[in-house]
Structure formats: C-alpha cells, structure tokens
C-alpha positions, 0 to 999 in steps of 0.5 A: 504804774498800772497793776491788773489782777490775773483771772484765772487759777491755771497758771499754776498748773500749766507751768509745769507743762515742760514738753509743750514749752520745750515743743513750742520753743524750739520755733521761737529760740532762733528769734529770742536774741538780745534784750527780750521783753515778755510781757505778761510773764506770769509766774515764769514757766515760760521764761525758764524754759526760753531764757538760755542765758544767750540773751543780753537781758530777759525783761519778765513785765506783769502787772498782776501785784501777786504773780510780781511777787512770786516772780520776784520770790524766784529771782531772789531763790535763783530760780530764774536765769541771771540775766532776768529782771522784772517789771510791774506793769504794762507796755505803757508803764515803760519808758517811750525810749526804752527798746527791745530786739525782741518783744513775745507775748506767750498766751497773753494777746488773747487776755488783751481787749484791745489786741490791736491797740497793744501790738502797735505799742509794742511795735514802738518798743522794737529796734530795727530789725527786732522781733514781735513774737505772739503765741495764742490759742487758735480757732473761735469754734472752740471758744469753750467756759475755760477760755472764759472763765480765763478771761480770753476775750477771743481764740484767732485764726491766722487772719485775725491775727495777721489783721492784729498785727502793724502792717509795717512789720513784716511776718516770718512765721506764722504756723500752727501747733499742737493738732492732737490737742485741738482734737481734746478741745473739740472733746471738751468743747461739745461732750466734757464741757469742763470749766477747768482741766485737772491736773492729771489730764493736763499731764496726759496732754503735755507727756503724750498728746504733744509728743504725739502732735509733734508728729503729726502736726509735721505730717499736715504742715502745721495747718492747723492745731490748738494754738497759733504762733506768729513771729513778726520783723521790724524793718 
C-alpha cells in the first residue's frame, strides 16, 4: 500500500469554501450516481459537499497517512455520510476487479506526474457506462509560486486535457469555471506574487468573487475561468 505525503497546507483552508463546492458541484451531481471513487479525497471538504446519500457507497481513497487519519477521525464523528468509507492508498493499491460507475478526481490530476498514466488506470476501474469526472485549475499563464509550492506539476487548458484523457472514453462535459477568479489569479500571478492566500481573501473569493463568477461565467458560455472541469462516459 503505497502512502504519499500531501505538499502543501491549503487544504485546511480551502474545505471551507462551501459556495464554490456547491457552484461546481451542481455540474457534477447528475453524474455521481452508484459506487463512487474520489481519489485523493483529502480531508473531505468535497465529499461532504457532493455525497447526498443518493450513491450506493462513496469510496474516499488518499494516500497521505495524516489526511487518512483525519478522514478516518470524521467517519468515526459521523462527520461524513454514511455510505462513506476510506482507502489508504493509490488506484493501483486496488484490487484489478474492483469497479466503480463513477470515478472523480477534484484538484487532484494536476499533483499527479503522470497524468495520463493515471486516467488510463482509472479507466480500467469504471463499469460500462460509468463516469470519469476530472476537475483542475486551468491555463499555464497562470502557473504562479502557489501552484508550486502545492505541487502542481502544470495547470490545463482544454486540449491538454482531452490529450489526457483515454481516447475510448467518450467526453460529455467539459467547460470552464469561476471567470472572476481567473481575474485574481492573473493579480497574483504579475502584482501580489503571494506564495499562499489568507484565509480572509480565500472568504472574499468564495462568498463574493464565485457568486459573482456564476453570472458571468453563463454570460461568456464558460469559456474560460480558473478552473476546468471535465466528465468522460465509458461505452
């Protein structure tokens, strides 16, 4: 069983972001149906935000031993959904038979060297007719010292990321999201230059510049945003 320390402190942060999660996720709950695998689930932010109790059962895999343990802490405090269970490891920790109607990746992709490696062995997981589902922070321009200092290996733009993904899947969604925050990035990336943001502007993003992107984001057909967000079928 293969355990990897997360980089990075933001998690912490970030999982309180409620109005993004609940932004992104109203494109993605049509799609979390059956057994569900998030892999690199963290410390759950996103799990409790998506798993509605709808699903058969909610796999939560992470491989970093302390994000595990907390995981682990909150099942036990009924923190999490029922139907939740946890996994520490990698795809590859699972068993070659193991399937799943629904396999999601929420700002995981971009930590993995091998991007491409790692879709097609998710692939291998899915039932026929089960869904990939891959969210990620969009355009390299952007690339900044948070996303390093995270341990991105790269942000994506729609190509890269369809070149990604197995090209025996067929693509339903792919569209991108959160215009107004693309807006800050591009702030931090040429004037503000921070490694980190504060919590306080972490709040401001998530309870104004999101409600904010939800309109506008519609207004320019998600062409463009901070973040991309992709759902595959396997036939």
């Amino acid at each position: 069983m293969q355990e990897i320390a997360y980089v990075g402190n933001e998690l912490e942060m970030f999982q309180y972001a409620s109005v993004w999660k609940n932004y992104f996720g109203k494109f993605l709950k049509p799609y979390l149906i059956g057994n569900v695998l998030e892999v690199g689930a963290g410390l759950g932010g996103t799990t409790k935000h998506l798993c509605n109790g709808s699903q058969r059962s909610w796999t939560c895999l992470e491989p970093d031993p302390v994000l595990f343990h907390q995981l682990e802490r909150k099942i036990q405090l009924k923190q999490l959904p029922a139907c939740c269970v946890i996994v520490k490891g990698v795809l590859k920790d699972l068993a070659a038979n193991e399937k799943f109607d629904t396999i999601m990746y929420i700002d995981v992709i971009e930590h993995i060297e091998h991007d491409k490696a790692e879709l097609f062995s998710a692939q291998e997981h899915l039932t026929t007719g089960g869904y990939l589902i891959v969210l990620v922070p969009a355009h390299q321009f952007v690339f900044s010292p948070f996303d390093k200092s995270v341990g991105h290996y790269r942000r994506y733009n729609k190509q890269m990321l369809i070149k990604a993904a197995p090209p025996e899947l067929t693509l339903k969604k792919m569209i991108y999201l959160d215009s107004m925050g693309l807006m800050a990035s591009i702030m931090n990336k040429y004037f503000l230059k921070q490694n980190y943001p504060t919590l306080k502007q972490i709040n401001m993003w998530d309870k104004t510049l999101v409600r904010i992107s939800k309109i506008t984001d519609m207004l320019i057909g998600y062409q463009t945003g901070k973040t991309l967000v992709a759902v595959w079928q396997k036939s």
